[in-house]
C-alpha positions in Angstrom: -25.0 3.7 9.7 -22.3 5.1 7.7 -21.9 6.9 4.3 -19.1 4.6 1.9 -18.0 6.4 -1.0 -17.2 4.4 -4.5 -13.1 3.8 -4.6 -13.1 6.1 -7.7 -14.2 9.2 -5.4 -12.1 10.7 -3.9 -11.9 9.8 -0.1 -14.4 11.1 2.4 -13.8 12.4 6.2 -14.4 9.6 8.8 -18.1 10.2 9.8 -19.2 12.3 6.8 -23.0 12.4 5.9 -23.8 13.9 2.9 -26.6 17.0 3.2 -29.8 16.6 1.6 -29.6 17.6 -1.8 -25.7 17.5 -1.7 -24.3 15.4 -5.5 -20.9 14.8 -6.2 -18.6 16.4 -8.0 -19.6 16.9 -11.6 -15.6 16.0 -12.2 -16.1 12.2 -10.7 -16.4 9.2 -12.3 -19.7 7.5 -11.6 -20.2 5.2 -9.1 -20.2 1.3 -10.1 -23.1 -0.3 -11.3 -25.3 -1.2 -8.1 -23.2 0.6 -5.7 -24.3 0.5 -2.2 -23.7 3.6 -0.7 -24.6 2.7 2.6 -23.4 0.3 5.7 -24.2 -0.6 9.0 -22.1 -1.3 11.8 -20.8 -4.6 10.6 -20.6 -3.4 7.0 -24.1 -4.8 5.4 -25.5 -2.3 2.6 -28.7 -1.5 3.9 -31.0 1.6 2.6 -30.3 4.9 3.7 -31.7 7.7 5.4 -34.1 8.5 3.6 -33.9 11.6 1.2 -29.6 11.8 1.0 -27.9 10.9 -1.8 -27.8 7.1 -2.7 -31.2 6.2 -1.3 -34.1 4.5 -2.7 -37.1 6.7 -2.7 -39.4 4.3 -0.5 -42.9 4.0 -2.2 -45.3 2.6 0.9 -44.6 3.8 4.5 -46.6 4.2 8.1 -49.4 6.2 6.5 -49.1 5.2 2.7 -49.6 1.4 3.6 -53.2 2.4 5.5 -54.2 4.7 2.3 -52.9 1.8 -0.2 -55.2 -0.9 2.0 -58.1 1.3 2.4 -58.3 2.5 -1.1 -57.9 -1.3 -2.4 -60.8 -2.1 0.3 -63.1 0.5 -0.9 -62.3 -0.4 -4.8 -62.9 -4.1 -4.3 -66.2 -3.4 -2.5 -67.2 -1.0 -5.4 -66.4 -3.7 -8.2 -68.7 -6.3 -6.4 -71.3 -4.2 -6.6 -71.5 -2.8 -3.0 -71.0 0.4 -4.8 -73.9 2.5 -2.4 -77.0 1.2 -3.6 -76.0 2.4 -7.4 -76.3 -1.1 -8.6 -79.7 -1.5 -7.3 -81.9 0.5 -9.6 -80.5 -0.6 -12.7 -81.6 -4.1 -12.3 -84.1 -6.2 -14.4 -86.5 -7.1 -12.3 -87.0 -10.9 -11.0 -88.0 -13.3 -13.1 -89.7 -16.8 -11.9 -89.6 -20.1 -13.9 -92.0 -22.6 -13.6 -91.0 -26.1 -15.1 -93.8 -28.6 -15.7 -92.3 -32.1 -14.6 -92.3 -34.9 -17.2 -93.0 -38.6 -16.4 -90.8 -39.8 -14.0 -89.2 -43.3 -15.3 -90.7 -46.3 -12.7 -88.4 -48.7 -11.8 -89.1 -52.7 -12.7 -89.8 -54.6 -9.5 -86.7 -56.6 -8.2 -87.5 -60.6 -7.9 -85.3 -62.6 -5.5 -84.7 -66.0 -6.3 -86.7 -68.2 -4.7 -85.2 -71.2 -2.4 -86.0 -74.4 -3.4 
């Protein structure tokens, strides 16, 4: 992976990394829009190392993916009403409905013709 300057900096030695927390130059032009400061070995931009100037700050990682999963396991188990028995005790209790049928409709014999 290798550092690649914007053509309106001035040229940087072959192999240079810039430090963490190292900026350019107050004096140089900014980069282009959607500059890709960084390269593999066959020249694809990919992200950086993280935390060296022109990297993406990278939200979910390793133990921030578990965290984010776990904490949207526990929240979805809460909103169903898992929440540890709190949902229990402020029910209504149950209520049972007795319907009374009605007269069921009888059906009208059905006469086969008869053979002659």
């Amino acid at each position: 992976m290798r550092f690649v300057a914007p053509p309106t900096w001035p040229p940087m030695p072959e192999g240079w990394l810039p430090d963490p927390g190292w900026k350019p130059e107050p004096g140089w032009p900014a980069a282009p829009r959607g500059w890709q400061f960084w390269r593999n070995d066959y020249g694809v931009a990919v992200p950086g190392p993280e935390g060296l100037y022109g990297t993406k700050p990278r939200l979910l990682t390793g133990h921030g993916i578990v965290l984010a999963v776990a904490t949207g396991l526990l929240g979805f188990y809460v909103g169903v009403g898992g929440g540890f028995g709190a949902h229990a005790q402020d029910t209504a209790p149950a209520r049972t409905v007795v319907s009374t049928p009605g007269p069921t409709p009888s059906a009208s014999p059905s006469v086969s013709p008869s053979a002659p």
